[in-house]
C-alpha positions in Angstrom: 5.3 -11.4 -11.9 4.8 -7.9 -14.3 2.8 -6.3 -11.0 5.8 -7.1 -8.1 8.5 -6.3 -11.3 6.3 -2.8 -11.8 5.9 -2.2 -8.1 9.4 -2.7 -7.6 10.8 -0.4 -10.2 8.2 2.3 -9.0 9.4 1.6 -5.9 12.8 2.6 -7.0 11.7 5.6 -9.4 10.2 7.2 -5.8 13.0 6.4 -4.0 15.2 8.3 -6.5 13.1 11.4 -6.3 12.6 11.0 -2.7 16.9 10.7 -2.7 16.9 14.2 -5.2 14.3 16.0 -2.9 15.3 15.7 0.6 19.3 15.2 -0.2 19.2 11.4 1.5 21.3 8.8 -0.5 19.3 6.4 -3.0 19.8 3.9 -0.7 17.8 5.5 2.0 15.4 6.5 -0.6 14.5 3.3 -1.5 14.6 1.9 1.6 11.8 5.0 2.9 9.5 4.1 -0.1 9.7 0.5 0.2 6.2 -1.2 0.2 5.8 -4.0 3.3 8.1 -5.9 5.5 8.8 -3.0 7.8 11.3 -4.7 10.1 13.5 -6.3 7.3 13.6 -2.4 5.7 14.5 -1.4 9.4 17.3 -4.1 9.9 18.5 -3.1 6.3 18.8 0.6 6.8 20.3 -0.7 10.4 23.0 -2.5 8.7 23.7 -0.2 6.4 24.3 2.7 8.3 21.4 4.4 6.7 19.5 6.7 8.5 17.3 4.8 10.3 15.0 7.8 11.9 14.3 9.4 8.4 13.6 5.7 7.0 11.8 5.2 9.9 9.1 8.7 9.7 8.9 7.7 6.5 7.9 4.0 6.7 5.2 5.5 9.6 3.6 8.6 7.3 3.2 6.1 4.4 0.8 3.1 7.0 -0.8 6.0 8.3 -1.3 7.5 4.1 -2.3 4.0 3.3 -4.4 3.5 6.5 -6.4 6.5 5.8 -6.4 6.2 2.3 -8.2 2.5 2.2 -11.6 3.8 3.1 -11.8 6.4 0.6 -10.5 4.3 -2.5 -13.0 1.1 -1.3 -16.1 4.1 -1.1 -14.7 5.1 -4.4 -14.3 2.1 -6.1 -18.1 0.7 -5.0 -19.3 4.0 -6.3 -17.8 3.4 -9.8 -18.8 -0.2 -9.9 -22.3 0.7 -9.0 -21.9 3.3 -11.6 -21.1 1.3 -14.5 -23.1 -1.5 -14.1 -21.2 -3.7 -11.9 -22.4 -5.5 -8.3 -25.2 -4.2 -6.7 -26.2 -4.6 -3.1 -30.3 -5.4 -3.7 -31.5 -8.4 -2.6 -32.2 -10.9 -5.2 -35.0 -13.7 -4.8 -32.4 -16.5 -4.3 -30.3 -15.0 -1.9 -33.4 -14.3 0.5 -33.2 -18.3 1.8 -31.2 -18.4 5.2 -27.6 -20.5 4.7 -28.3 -24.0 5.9 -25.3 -24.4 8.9 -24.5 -28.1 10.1 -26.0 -28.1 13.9 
């Protein structure tokens, strides 16, 4: 409940410098920076009367952020874990036996 209550009020906090930046209303701010659920954001800003193409370029530019950005943090993050002593990828002795399957 802390993490969705955090992301939410981030959420807003970009929003409102989003809103301060490019001159859009809060509401279209928020709606822009709004994490998931793409088409409820869309029928929102729809009903609204927001502007739906600026909500719209910026729901697109933050999948493609995130779709780009994945790769590099998972690299990142298996780097630090095999930095500090976390999961490795060798081959232990047990894990050599095959997985028995049902036939």
């Amino acid at each position: 409940m802390a993490l969705i209550a955090a992301l939410t009020i981030a959420t807003a906090g970009l929003g409102l410098l989003l809103s301060h930046v490019s001159g859009v209303t809060p509401l279209e701010g928020y709606l822009a920076t709004s994490p998931g659920g793409v088409y409820a954001v869309l029928a929102t800003a729809v009903e609204t009367g927001s502007d739906v193409t600026f909500i719209v370029a910026a729901q697109v530019l933050r999948i493609l952020v995130m779709l780009f950005a994945a790769p590099w943090m998972a690299r990142g993050l298996v780097k630090l874990t095999e930095r500090f002593g976390g999961q490795s990828r060798e081959i232990t002795e047990d894990k050599r036996e095959p997985i028995a399957v049902a036939d």
